[in-house]
N, C-alpha and C positions, 0 to 999 in steps of 0.2 A: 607771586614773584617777590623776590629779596627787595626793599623797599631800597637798598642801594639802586637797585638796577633798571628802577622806574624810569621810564621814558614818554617824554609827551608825543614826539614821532617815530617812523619807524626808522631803526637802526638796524644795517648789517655788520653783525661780530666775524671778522677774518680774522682777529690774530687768535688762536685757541682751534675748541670748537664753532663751527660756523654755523651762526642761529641770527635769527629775526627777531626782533625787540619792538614792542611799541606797536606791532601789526593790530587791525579793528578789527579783520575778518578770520572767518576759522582754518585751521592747517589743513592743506589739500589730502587727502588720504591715502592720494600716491603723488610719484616725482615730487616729493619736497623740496628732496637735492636738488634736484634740477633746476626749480623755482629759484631758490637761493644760488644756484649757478647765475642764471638770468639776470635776478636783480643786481649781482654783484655786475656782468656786465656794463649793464643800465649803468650804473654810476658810476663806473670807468668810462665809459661811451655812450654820453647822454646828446641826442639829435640824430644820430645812427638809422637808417634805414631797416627794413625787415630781409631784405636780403644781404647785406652787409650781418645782421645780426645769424639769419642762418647762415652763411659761407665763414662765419667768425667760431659758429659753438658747433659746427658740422652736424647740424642738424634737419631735418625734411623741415619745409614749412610747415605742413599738418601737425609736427610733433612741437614747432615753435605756438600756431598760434592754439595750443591747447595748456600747453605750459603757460603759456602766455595769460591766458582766459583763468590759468589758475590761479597765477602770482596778482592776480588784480583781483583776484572775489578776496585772497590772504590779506593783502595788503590791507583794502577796506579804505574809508574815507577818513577827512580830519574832520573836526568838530563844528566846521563851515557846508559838511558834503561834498567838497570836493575831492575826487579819488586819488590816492596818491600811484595811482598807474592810469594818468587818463588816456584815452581813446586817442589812436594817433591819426588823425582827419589830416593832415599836412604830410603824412605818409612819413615823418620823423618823430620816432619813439624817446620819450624821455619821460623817466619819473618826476614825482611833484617836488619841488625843490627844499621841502622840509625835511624828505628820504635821505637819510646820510648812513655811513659806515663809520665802525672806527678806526678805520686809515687815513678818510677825510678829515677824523676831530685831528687826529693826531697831528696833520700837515697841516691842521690849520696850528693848532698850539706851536709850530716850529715855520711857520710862514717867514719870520724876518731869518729863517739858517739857524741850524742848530748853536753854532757856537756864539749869535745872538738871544738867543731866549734866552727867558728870564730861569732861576732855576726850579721857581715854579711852576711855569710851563712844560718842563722840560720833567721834571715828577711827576703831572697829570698826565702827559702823553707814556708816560711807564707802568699810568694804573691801567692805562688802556690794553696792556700789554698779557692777553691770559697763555699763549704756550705762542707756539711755531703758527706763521701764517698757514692758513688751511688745512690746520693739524688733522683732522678727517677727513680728507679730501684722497680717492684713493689715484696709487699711480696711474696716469691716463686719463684722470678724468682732468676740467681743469687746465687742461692743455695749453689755450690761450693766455692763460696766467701764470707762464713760469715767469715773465720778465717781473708783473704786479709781484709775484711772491720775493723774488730777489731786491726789487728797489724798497719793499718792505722789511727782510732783515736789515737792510744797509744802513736803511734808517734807524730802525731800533738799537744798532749798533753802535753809530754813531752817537746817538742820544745817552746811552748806558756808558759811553766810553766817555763822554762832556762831562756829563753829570756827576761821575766818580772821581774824577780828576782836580772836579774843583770843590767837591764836598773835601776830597785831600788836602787841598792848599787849603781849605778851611781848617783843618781838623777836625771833619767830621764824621769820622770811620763809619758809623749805624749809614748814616747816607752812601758813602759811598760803596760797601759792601751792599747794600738794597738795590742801585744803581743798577750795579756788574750785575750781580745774582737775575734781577728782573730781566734786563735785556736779555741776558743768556736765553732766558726761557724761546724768543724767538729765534737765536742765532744761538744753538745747542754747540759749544768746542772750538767759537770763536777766539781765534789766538787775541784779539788788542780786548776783550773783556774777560779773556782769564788772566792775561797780562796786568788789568785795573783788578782783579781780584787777591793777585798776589802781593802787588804794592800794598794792595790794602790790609790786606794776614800780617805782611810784615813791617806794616807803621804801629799794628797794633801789638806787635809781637809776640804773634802767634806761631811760634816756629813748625810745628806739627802741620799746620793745616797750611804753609807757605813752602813746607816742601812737598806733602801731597799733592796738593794745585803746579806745584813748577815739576814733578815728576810724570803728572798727566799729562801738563803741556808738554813736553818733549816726546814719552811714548806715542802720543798723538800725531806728530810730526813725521816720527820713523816709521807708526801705520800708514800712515799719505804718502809715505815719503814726499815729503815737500822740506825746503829750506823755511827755516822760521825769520822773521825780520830779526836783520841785526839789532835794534834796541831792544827786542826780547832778550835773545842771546844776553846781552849783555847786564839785562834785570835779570835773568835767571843766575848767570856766574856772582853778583853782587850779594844777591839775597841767599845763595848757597855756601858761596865761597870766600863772602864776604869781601868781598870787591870784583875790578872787572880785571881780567887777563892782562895782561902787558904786551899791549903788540907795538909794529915800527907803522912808522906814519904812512 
């Protein structure tokens, strides 16, 4: 393992590829996905019942508690024996409280709101950041996690859009093009982060790569057909046309 990526517990990776970090036991040889389906419920819905947890992943229960039997030999214990999938005797299922993801780090680095964090915090929740939440997760699977995968670009969006805006008032173009660029990876043709990308091209006066980025954003708009926010509209006529149109009040 890359010695960046060392983990003392187990971690679940959703933004990117979806993988388990920090597991003591060995990878089940089948339904892995599945396994990793499971835990990632667990930590969205930690105390959940077993049929709450089958009526939620539409599963048989023989197909739950054999997944189940899996993801707890994978998981393995911490360094005290204690399993980080204990036995649910209270007949309410919850992993060991050292089990985290990195949507958990992230919301905790942005706990006081993003346009509170520090902008330190607010960089480490971007390293967290490897592609699109549940980047191989295929259509259908998953299911109960469209709302988890949208409140996760929102967030990474809003943090890429924070972060760039104020490395800006800083003068600090390398930050704030990293910012936009990073968040993009989960929110791929977000209008307000290619927005912070072209502010960014053209503080730094990059004329070439500020009308490339303001001609994708608009073609992008005419494929969706969607209306763009007026202050884009109005950064794109600025940064092209070198100010904004002349309209009546």
């Amino acid at each position: 393992m890359d010695p960046d990526r060392r983990v003392h517990h187990p971690i679940l990776q959703l933004f990117g590829s979806i993988e388990l970090l920090g597991a003591t036991g060995p990878v089940p040889p089948r339904a892995a996905k599945q396994c990793l389906e499971y835990c990632a419920w667990l930590l969205e819905y930690p105390g959940r019942t077993a049929q709450a947890m089958v009526a939620a992943l539409a599963v048989a229960e023989g197909t739950r508690r054999s997944n189940m039997s899996r993801l707890r030999s994978w998981l393995g214990s911490n360094p005290d024996g204690e399993a980080y999938l204990p036995d649910a005797y209270t007949g309410r299922i919850s992993l060991h409280p050292a089990v985290s993801s990195d949507w958990q780090r992230l919301q905790i680095l942005t706990s006081t709101g993003v346009n509170r964090a520090s902008d330190d915090s607010l960089s480490a929740a971007l390293d967290l950041v490897r592609g699109a939440p549940l980047a191989d997760a295929a259509p259908g699977q998953w299911h109960w996690a469209e709302e988890l995968r949208t409140d996760m670009i929102s967030c990474v969006r809003d943090i890429g859009v924070e972060l760039a805006d104020r490395a800006l008032l800083a003068g600090d173009l390398e930050r704030a093009r990293w910012a936009a660029s990073r968040a993009l990876l989960a929110a791929p043709g977000d209008e307000l982060l290619l927005a912070a990308r072209i502010r960014t091209e053209h503080a730094a006066g990059n004329a070439a790569e500020t009308e490339r980025l303001s001609l994708q954003l608009a073609a992008q708009a005419r494929t969706l057909g969607v209306d763009l926010d007026p202050e884009t509209v109005s950064l794109l006529q600025r940064v092209m046309e070198g100010q904004v149109r002349a309209r009546l009040a």
